[in-house]
C-alpha positions as CSV (number, residue, x, y, z in Angstrom):
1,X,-33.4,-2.9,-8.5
2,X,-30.4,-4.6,-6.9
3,X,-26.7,-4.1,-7.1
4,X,-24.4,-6.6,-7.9
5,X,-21.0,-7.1,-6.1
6,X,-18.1,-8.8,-6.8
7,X,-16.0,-9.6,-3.5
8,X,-12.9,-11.7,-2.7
9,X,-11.1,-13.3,-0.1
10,X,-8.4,-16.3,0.8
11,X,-9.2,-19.8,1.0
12,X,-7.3,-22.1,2.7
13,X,-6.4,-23.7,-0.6
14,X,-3.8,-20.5,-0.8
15,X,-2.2,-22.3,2.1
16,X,-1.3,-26.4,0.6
17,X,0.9,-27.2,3.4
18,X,-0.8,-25.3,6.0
19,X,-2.2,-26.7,9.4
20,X,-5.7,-27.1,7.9
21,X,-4.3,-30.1,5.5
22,X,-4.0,-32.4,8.7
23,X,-7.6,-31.5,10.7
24,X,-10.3,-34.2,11.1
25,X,-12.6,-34.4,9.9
26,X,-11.5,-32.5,6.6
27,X,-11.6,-28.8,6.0
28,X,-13.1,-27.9,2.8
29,X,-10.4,-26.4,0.9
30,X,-12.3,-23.0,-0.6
31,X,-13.5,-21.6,2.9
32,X,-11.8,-18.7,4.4
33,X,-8.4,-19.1,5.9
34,X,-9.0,-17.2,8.6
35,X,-10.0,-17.6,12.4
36,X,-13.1,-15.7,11.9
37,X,-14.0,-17.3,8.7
38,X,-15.2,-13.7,6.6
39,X,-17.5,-14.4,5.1
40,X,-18.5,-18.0,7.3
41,X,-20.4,-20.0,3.7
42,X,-20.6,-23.0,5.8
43,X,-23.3,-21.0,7.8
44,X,-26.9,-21.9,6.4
45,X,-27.3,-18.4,6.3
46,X,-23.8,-16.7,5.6
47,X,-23.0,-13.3,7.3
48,X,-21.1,-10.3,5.9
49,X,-19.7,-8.2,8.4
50,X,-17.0,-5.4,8.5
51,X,-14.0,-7.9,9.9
52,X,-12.5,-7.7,6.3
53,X,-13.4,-4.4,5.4
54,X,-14.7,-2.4,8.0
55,X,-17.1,0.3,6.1
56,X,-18.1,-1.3,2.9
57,X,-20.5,-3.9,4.5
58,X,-22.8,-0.6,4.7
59,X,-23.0,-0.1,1.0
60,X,-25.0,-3.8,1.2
61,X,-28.8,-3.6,1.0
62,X,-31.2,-5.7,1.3
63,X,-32.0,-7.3,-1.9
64,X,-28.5,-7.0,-3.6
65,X,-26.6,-9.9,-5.1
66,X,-22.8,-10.4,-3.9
67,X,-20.8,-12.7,-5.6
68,X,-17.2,-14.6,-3.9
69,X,-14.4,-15.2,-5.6
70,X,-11.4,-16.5,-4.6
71,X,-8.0,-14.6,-4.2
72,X,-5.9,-16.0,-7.6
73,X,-3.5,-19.3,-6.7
74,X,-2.1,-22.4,-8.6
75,X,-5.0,-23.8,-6.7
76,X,-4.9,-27.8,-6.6
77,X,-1.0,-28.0,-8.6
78,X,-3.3,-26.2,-11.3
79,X,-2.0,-22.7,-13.1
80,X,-2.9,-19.8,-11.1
81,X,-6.3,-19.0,-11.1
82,X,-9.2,-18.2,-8.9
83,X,-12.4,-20.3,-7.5
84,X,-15.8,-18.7,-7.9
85,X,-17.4,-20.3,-4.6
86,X,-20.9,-18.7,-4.0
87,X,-23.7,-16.6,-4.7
88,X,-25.8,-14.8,-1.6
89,X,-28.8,-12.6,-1.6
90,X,-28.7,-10.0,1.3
91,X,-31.9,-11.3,3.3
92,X,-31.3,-8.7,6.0
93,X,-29.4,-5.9,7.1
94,X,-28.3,-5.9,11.0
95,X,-26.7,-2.7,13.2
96,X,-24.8,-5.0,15.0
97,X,-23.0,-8.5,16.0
98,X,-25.9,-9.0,18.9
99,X,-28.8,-8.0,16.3
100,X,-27.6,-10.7,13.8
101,X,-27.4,-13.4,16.3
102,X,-30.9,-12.9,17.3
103,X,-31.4,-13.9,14.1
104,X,-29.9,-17.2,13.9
105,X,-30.9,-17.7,17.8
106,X,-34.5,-17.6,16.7
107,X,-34.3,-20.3,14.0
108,X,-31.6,-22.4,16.5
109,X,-28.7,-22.2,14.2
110,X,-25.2,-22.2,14.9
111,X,-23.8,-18.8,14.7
112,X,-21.6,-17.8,11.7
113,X,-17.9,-17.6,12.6
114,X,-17.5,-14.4,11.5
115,X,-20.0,-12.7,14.6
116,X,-18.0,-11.7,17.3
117,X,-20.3,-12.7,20.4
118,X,-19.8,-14.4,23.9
119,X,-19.7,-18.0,23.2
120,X,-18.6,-17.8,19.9
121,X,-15.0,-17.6,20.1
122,X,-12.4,-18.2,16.9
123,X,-11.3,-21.1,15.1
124,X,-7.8,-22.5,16.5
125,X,-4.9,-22.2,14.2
126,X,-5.4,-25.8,13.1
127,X,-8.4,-25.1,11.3
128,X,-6.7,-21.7,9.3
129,X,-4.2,-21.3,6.8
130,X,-1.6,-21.3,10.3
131,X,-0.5,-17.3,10.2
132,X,-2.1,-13.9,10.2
133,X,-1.1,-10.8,8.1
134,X,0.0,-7.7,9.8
135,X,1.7,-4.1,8.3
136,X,5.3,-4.2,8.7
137,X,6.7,-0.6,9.8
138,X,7.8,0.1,5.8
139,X,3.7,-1.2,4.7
140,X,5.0,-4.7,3.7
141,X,3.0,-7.1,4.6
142,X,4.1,-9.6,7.5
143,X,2.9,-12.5,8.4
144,X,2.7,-13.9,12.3
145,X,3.1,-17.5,12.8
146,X,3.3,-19.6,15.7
147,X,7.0,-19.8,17.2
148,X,6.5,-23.9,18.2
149,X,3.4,-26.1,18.0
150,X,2.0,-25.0,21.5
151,X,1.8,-20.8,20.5
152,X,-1.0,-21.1,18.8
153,X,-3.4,-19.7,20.5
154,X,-1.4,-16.1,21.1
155,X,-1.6,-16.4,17.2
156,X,-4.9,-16.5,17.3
157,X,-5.9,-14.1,20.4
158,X,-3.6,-11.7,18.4
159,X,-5.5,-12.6,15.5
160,X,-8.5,-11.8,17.1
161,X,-8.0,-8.8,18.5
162,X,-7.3,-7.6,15.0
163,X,-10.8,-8.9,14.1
164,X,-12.2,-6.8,17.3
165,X,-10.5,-3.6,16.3
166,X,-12.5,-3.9,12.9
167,X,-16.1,-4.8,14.9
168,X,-15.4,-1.6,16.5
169,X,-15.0,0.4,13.7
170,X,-18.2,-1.3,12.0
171,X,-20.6,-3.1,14.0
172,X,-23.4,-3.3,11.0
173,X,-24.0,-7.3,9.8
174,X,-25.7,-8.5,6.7
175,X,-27.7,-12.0,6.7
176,X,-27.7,-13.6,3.3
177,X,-29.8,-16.3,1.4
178,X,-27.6,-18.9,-0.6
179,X,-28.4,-19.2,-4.0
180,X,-25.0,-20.8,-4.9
181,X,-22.2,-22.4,-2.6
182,X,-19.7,-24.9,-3.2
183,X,-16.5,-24.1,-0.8
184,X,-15.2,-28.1,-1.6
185,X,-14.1,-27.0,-5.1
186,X,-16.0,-23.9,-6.3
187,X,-15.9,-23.2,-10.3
188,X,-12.8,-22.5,-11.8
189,X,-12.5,-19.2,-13.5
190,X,-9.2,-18.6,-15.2
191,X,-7.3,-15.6,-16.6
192,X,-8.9,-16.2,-20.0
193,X,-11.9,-16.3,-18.5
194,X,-11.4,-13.2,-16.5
195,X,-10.5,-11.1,-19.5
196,X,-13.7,-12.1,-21.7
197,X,-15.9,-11.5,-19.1
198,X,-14.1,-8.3,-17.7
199,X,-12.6,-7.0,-21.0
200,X,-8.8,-5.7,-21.2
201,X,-9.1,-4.6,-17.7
202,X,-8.6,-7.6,-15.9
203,X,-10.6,-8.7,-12.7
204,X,-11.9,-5.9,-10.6
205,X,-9.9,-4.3,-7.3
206,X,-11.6,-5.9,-4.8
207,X,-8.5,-5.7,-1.9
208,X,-10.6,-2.8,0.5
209,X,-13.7,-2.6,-1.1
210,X,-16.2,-5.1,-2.9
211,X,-16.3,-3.7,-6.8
212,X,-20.0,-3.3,-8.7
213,X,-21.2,-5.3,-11.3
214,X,-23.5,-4.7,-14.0
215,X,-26.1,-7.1,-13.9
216,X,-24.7,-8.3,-17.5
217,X,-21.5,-8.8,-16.5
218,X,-22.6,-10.9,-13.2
219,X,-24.7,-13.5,-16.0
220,X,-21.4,-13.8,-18.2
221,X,-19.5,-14.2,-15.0
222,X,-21.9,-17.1,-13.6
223,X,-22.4,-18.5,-17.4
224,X,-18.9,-18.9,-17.9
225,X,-18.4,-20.9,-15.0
226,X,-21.6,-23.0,-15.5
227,X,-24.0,-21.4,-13.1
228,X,-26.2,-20.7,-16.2
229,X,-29.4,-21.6,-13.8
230,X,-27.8,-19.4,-11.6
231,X,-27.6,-16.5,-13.9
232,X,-31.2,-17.1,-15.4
233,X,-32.5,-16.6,-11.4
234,X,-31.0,-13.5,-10.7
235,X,-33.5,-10.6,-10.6
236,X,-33.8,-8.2,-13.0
């Protein structure tokens, strides 16, 4: 039987006025904001790896159902509210960066963003939300931007390094089959939403960890955004 996991992360959308807005050709506005894309669902095959949260990848088998959500924003001029933007099978479980591109090598596929392998450098900060978050020295939570329109790139090697230091922590990669991704718009799900799906509770913690599902609450959850084909797919 599979687990279900809900997981999180921010788009670019979070970001209206960042340096994505003026790339061409377009970005599409639900991707990751990041350099490293985590996880990359413009891959055919999207990867999960550690670069967002080092140890949980592991808890991933093969089989199991993950479901992305967007962080919550007033997305669009809209009132605050999150994107549900794709559901993956995990089609394989990896021990590392060079074992998962072997996969994607095999089928000649571009490799996911979010492997950290030679050739396959980051994004430049035109194509992110334009800044990285850091800890400040009190835990607050800083952001680095570039000081003039030629420093991005330190951004991003900085950026990047942070990315490495997680790869090194947790090397172990998990390939997934798409059963659902839109990153252009995604499926609204609003805080009404939320709570009659979730109950009183709210919407899960999913800041260092992707939170379990029931496999009931992961149809309401697709069913109330109108994935109901979706929902009737997923396995038992």
């Amino acid at each position: 039987m599979p687990t279900f996991w809900l997981s999180t992360y921010h788009p670019l959308a979070s970001e209206p006025e960042g340096p994505w807005r003026n790339h061409a050709p377009a970005l599409p506005p639900y991707v990751d904001a990041s350099c490293r894309r985590e996880p990359d669902l413009e891959s055919s095959f999207p990867t999960i790896t550690g670069l967002s949260r080092p140890p949980s990848v592991r808890k991933l088998a093969e089989g199991d159902i993950v479901v992305y959500v967007t962080t919550r924003g007033p997305f669009e001029g809209q009132e605050p509210h999150r994107r549900l933007t794709a559901v993956l099978t995990v089609l394989s479980a990896r021990k590392s960066h060079a074992g998962a591109g072997d996969f994607y090598r095999e089928k000649g596929l571009p490799l996911p963003r979010n492997l950290l392998l030679p050739g396959n450098g980051p994004l430049p900060i035109e194509m992110t939300e334009g800044f990285y978050r850091t800890e400040g020295p009190d835990g607050e939570e800083v952001r680095v931007s570039p000081r003039d329109a030629g420093d991005g790139p330190r951004v991003v090697a900085e950026w990047d390094k942070q990315f490495t230091l997680r790869k090194n922590q947790c090397q172990d990669v998990r390939i997934c089959e798409p059963r659902f991704v839109d990153v252009a718009q995604g499926r609204v799900l609003d805080d009404a939403t939320v709570t009659s799906v979730f109950g009183p509770k709210g919407f899960p913690n999913t800041q260092l960890r992707p939170a379990k599902m029931d496999r009931a609450i992961a149809v309401a959850l697709l069913q109330a955004c109108g994935l109901g084909e979706v929902a009737a797919a997923l396995p038992a």
